[in-house]
C-alpha positions as CSV (number, residue, x, y, z in Angstrom):
1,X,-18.5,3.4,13.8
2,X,-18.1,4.2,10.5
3,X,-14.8,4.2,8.1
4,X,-13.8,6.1,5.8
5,X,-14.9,4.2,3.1
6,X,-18.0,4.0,4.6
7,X,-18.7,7.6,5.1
8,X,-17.9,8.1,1.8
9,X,-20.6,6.0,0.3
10,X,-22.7,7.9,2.3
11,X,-21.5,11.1,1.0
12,X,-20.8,9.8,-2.4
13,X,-21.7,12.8,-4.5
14,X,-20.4,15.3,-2.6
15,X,-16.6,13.0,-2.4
16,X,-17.0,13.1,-6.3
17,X,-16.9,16.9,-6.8
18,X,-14.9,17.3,-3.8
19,X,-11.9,15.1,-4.5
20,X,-9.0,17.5,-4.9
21,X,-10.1,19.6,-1.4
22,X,-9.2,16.7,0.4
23,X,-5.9,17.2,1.3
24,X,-6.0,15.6,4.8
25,X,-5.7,12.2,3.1
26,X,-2.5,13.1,1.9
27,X,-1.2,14.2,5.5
28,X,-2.7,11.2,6.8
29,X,-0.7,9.1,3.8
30,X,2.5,10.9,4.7
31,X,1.6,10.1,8.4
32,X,1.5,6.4,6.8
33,X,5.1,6.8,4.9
34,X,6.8,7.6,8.5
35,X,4.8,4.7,10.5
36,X,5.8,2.4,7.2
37,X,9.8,3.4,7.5
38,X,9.8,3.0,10.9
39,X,8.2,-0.5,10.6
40,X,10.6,-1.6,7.8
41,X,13.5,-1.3,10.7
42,X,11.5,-3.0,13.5
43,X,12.0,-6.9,14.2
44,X,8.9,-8.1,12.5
45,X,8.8,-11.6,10.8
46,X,10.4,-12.4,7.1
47,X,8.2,-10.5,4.7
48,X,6.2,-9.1,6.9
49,X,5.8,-5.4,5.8
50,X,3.6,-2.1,5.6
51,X,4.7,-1.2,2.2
52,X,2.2,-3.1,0.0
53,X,-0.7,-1.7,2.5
54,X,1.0,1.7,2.1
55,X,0.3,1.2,-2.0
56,X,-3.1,-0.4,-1.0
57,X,-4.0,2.6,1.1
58,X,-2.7,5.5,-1.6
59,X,-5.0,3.9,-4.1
60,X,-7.8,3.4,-2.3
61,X,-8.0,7.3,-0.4
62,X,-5.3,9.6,-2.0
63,X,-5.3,11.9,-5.4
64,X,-3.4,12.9,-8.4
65,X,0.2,11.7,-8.7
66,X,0.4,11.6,-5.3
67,X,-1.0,8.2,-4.9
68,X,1.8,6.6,-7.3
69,X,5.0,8.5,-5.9
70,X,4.6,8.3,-2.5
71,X,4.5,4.7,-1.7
72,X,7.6,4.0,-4.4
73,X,9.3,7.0,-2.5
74,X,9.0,5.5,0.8
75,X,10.5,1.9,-0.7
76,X,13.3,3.7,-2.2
77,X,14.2,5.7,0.7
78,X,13.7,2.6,2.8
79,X,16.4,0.9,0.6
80,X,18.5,3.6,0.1
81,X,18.9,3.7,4.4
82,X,19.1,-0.4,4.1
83,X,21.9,-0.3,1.3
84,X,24.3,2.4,3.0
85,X,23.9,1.5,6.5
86,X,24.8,-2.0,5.4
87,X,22.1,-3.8,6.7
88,X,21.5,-7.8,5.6
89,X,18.9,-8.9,3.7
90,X,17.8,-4.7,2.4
91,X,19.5,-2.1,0.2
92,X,19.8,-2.7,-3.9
93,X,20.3,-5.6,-5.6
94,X,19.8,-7.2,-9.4
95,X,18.5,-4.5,-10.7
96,X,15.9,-6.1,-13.5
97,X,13.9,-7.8,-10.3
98,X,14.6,-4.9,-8.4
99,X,12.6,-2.9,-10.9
100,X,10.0,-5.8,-11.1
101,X,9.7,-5.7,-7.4
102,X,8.9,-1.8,-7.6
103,X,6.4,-2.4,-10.6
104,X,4.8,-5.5,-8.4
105,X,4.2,-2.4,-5.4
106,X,2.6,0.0,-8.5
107,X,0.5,-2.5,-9.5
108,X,-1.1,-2.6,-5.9
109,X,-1.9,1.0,-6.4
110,X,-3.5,0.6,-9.5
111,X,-5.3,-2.7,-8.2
112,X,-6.7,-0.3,-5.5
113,X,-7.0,2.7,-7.4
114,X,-9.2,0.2,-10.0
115,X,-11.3,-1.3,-7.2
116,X,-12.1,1.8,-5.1
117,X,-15.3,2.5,-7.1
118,X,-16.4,-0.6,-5.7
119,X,-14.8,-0.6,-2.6
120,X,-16.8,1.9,-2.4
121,X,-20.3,0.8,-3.4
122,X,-19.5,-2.6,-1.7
123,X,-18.7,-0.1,2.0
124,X,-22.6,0.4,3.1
125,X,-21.9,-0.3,6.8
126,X,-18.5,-0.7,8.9
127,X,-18.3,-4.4,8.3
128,X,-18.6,-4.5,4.9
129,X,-16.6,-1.3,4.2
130,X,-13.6,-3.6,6.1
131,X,-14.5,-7.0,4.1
132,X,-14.6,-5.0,1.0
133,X,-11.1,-3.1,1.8
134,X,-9.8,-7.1,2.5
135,X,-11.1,-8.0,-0.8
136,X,-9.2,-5.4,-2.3
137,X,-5.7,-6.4,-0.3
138,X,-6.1,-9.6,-1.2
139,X,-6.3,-8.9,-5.1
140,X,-3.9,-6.4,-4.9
141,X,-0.9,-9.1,-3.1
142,X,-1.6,-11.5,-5.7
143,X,-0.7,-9.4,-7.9
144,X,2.4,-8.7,-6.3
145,X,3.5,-11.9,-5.9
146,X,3.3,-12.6,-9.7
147,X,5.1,-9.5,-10.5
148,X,8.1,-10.0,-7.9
149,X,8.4,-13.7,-8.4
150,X,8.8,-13.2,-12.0
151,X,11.5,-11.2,-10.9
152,X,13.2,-13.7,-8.8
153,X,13.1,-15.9,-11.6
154,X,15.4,-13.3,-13.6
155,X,17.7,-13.4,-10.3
156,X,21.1,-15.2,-11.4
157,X,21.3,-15.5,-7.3
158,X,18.5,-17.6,-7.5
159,X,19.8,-19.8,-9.8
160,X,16.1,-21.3,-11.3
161,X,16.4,-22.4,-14.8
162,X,15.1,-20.4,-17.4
163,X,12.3,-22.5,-18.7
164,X,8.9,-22.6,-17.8
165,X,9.3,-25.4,-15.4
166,X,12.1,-23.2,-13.3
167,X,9.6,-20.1,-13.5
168,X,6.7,-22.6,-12.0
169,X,9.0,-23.7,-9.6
170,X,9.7,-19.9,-8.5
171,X,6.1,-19.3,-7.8
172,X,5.4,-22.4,-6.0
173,X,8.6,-22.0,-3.7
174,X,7.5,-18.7,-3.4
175,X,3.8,-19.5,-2.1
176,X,5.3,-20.1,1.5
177,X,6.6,-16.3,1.4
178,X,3.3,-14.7,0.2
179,X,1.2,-16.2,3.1
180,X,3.4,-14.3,5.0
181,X,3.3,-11.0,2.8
182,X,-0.5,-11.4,2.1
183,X,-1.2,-11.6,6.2
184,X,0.8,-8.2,6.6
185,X,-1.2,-6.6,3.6
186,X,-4.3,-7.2,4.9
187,X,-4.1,-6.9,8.6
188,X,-1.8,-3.1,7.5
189,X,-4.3,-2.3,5.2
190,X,-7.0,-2.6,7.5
191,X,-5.0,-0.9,10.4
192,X,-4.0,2.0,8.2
193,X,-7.8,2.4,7.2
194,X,-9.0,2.5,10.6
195,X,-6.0,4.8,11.7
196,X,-7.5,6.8,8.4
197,X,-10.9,6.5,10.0
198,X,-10.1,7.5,13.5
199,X,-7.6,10.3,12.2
200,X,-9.1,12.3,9.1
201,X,-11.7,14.0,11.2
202,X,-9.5,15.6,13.6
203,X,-7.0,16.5,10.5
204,X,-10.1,18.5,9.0
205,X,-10.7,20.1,12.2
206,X,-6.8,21.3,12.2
207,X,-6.9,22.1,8.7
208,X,-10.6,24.3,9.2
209,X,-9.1,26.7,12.3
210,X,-5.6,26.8,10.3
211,X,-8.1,28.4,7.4
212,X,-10.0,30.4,9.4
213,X,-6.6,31.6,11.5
214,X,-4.8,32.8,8.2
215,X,-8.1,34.9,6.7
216,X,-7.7,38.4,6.9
């Protein structure tokens, strides 16, 4: 079977000139944004989330400005039902390492969005299209984890010094987390792209008769 990154490559030119006719990738990213919410609220393990495959995902397949909102719009409306239905450990907090923690989830996007040209090249059969889509996971939650562990380090709550030694000692206490965070963005992002995979043709197919319906 082939994924989407995969049929791509082998339809590389025509996905070039074609890029802003795809609109099914943005139904199947708001598809994505729902199953993402609804697994922010579900008893999965500490920092075990869809969000950073959401990002992952919108860089790798979606368009335009589309592919930077929408994953920082699902986060915020994620915290914004975690802060006023009082629920621990979600909702707003210090804001500086809030806004880090946002930036750490744009910078998977644009980690994506960088390596999709060779995601891309790299996707010549099914296997390789998923070890290539890893690849770019696994860049993209290092990234991450600098970004948001920087801001943990700003945390007063946290209370690490603010020398260079404290800000090593952030990162390193922080490693256990990010096994856990880097296992969810890998195994999401590969679940989301197979979903993708399985999905976009029978989104095309919908869109097609809803064309051909509405013509005079």
């Amino acid at each position: 079977m082939q994924t989407l990154l995969s049929r791509d490559n082998q339809h590389s030119d025509d996905f070039s000139r074609n890029r802003s006719s795809q609109g099914h990738r943005t139904i199947i990213a708001l598809l994505l944004v729902a199953l993402t919410l609804a697994l922010r609220f579900a008893p999965l393990p500490e920092n075990f989330s869809a969000f950073g495959a959401l990002a992952i995902f919108c860089g790798l397949y979606t368009y335009g400005a589309v592919r930077w909102w929408l994953p920082l719009l699902a986060l915020f409306i994620a915290d914004c039902i975690g802060h006023f239905s009082g629920i621990p450990g979600m909702g707003f907090y210090h804001l500086p390492s809030m806004a880090l923690n946002y930036l750490g989830f744009a910078s998977m996007t644009l980690v994506s969005f960088s390596m999709s040209k060779w995601a891309l090249l790299a996707s010549r059969s099914a296997p390789k299209a998923f070890a290539s889509t890893a690849g770019v996971a696994l860049v993209a939650s290092f990234c991450f984890f600098l970004i948001s562990n920087f801001g943990a380090w700003l945390d007063p709550q946290m209370q690490y010094q603010k020398t260079l030694s404290g800000l090593v000692n952030c990162y390193v206490a922080g490693l256990p987390f990010w096994r856990s965070t880097l296992s969810s963005d890998v195994l999401f992002t590969l679940g989301f792209s197979a979903f993708a995979t399985l999905l976009s043709p029978v989104v095309q197919q919908l869109q097609v008769a809803r064309e051909h319906s509405i013509r005079p």
